[in-house]
C-alpha positions in Angstrom: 72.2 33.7 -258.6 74.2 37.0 -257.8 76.5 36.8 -255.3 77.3 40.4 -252.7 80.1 39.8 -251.3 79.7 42.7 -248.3 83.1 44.1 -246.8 83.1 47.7 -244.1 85.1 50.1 -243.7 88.0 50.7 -240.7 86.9 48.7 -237.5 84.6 46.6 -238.7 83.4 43.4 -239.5 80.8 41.2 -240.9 78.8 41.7 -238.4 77.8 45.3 -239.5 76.3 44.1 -242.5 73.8 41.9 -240.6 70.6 43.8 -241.7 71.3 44.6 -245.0 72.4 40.8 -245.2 69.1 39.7 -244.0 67.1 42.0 -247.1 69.0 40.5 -250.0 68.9 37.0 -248.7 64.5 38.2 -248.8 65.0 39.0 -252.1 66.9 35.8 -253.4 70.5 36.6 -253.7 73.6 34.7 -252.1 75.0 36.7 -249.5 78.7 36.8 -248.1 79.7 39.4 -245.7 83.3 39.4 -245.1 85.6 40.0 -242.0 89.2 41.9 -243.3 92.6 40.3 -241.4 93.2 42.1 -237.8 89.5 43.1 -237.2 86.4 41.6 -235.1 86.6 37.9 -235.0 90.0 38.1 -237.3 91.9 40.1 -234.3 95.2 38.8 -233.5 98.7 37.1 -234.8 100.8 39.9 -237.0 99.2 43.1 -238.0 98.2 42.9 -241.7 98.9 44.9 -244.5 96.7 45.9 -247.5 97.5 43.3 -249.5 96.6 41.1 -247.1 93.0 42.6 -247.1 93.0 42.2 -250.9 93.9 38.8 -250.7 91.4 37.9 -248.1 88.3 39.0 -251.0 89.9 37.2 -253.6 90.4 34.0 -251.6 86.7 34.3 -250.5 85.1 33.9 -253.8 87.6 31.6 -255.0 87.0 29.5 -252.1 82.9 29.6 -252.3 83.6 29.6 -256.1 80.9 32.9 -257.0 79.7 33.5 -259.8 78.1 36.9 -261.0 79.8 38.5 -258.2 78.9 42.1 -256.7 81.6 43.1 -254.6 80.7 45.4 -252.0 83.0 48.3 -250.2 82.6 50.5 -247.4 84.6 53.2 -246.8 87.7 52.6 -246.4 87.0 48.8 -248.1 86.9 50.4 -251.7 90.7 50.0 -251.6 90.5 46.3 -251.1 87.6 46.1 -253.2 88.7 47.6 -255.8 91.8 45.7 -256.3 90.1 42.7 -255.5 87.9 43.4 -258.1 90.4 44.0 -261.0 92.0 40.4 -259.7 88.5 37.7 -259.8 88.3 38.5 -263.7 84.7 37.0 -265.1 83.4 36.0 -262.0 82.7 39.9 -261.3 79.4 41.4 -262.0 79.4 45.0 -261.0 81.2 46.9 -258.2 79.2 49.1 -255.8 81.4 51.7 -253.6 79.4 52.4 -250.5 80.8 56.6 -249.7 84.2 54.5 -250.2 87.4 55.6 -251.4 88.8 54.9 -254.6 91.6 52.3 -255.3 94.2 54.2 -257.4 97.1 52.6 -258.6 100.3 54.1 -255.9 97.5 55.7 -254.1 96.7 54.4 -250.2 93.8 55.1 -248.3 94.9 58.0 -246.7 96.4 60.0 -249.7 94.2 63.2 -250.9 93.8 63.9 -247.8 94.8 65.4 -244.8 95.5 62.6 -242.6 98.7 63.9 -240.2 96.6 63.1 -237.3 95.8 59.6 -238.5 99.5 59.0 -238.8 100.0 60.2 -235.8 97.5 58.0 -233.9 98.4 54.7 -236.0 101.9 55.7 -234.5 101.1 56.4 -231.0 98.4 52.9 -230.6 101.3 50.3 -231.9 100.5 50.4 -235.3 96.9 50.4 -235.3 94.2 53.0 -235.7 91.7 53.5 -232.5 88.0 53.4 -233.3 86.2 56.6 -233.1 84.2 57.2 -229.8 80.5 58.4 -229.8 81.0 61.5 -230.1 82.4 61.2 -233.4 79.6 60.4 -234.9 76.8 62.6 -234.5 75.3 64.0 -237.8 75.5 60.9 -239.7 71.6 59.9 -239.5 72.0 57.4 -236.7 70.4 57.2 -233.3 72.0 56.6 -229.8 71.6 53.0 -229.8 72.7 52.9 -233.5 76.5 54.3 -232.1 76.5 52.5 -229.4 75.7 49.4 -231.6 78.9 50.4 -233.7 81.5 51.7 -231.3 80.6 48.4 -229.3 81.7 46.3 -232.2 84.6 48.1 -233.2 87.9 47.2 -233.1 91.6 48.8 -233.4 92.1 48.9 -237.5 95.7 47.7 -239.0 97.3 50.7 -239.7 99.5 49.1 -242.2 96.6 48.8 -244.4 95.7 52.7 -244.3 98.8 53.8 -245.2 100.3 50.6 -248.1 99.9 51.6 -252.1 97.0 50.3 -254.0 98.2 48.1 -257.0 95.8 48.2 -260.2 96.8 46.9 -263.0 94.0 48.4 -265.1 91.7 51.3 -263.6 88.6 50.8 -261.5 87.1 52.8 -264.4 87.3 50.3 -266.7 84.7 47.8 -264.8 80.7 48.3 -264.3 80.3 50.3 -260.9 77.7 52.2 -258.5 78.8 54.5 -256.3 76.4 55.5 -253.2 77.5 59.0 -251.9 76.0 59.4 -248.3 74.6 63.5 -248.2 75.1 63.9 -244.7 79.1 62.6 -244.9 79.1 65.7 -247.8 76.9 66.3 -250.7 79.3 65.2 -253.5 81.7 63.1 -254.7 85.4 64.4 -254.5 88.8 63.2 -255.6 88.8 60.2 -257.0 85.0 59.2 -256.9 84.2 62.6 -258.6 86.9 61.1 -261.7 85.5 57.4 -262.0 82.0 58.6 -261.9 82.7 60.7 -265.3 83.6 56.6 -266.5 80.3 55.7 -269.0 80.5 52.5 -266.8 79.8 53.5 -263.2 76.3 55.3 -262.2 75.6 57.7 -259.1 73.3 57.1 -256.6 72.2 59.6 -253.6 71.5 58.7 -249.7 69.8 60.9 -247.2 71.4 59.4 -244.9 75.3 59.5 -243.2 78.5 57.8 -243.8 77.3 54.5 -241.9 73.8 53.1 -244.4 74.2 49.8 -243.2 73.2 51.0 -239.5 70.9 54.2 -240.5 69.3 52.8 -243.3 69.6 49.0 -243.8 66.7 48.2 -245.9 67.2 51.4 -248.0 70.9 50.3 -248.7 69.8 47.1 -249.8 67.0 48.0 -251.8 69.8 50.0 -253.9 72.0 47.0 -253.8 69.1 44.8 -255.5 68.2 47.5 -257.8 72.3 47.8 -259.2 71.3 43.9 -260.5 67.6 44.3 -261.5 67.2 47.2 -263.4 67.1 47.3 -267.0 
């Protein structure tokens, strides 16, 4: 049985993944969806750093003991998952990045990018990032009860995290890989997703939809999930 191992980006939780959860479970597979350290149910104790988040992936399918493993990142979760990835040798199937960033070796989330004003607001909220209000995300293919859905879940994101070096022994590049690009969050891959897609080992696939599938266009997302397992 393959085994998704789901994990979203900043200020969420397994929670988001509910719907998409529900389709694979339809379609046969085994079905994890992760909470990182310092988010949703997880808040609370001392603020986390990345490698926390790493370990938290690796100790989940080492506890459930997977097999044929598809880890699954979000957004800012390719970090983790990358790393993670890298670090559960056989058991690991096939990564998919979700319109994720990239885990580069000395390379944090917020490097290639212009991110002064997330410093700044890590800085200025104790050491944690604030979640985006509703505004924020119009033009990402969702409706009003869609945001509302998602800024009511969200919580404060470890700022730690955002800001700690990735550590990869060998390069994401190296292991079999999706990466969905969401059109609306920009219609191509930059930075680092543009240079692990030329990798013979990692495919493209296109959205219509924003940066947030797993709210706009559940089924969708998991249909592409399933299809990163069952096509020839």
């Amino acid at each position: 049985m393959t085994n998704f191992v789901l994990v979203a980006g900043s200020w969420l939780g397994a929670w988001a993944w509910d719907e998409v959860a529900a389709a694979l479970r339809a379609a046969g597979h085994g079905v994890h969806p992760l909470t990182l350290s310092g988010l949703a149910e997880k808040q609370g104790g001392p603020a986390p750093g990345q490698r926390t988040h790493v370990q938290d992936i690796v100790d989940d399918v080492e506890r459930l003991d997977l097999r044929d493993v598809v880890l699954v990142g979000h957004s800012y979760a390719g970090v983790p998952v990358g790393q993670a990835a890298v670090r559960i040798g056989d058991r690991l199937r096939r990564v998919v990045l979700v319109d994720a960033n990239v885990a580069v070796d000395g390379e944090s989330f917020l490097s290639g990018w212009p991110s002064d004003e997330v410093r700044a607001a890590i800085t200025a909220n104790d050491g944690f990032w604030p979640p985006l209000t509703a505004d924020e995300f119009a033009g990402q293919g969702l409706t009003t009860e869609q945001i509302a859905r998602i800024v009511d879940g969200s919580t404060p994101h470890p700022g730690a995290t955002l800001t700690e070096p990735a550590a990869m022994p060998r390069p994401l590049s190296e292991l079999p890989g999706t990466y969905i690009k969401c059109l609306l969050d920009g219609e191509e891959p930059w930075g680092a997703a543009a240079e692990l897609l030329k990798s013979d080992r990692w495919e493209l696939v296109n959205m219509d939809t924003g940066h947030w599938p797993m709210f706009s266009r559940p089924e969708d997302l998991a249909s592409i999930l399933h299809a990163t397992v069952t096509a020839p």
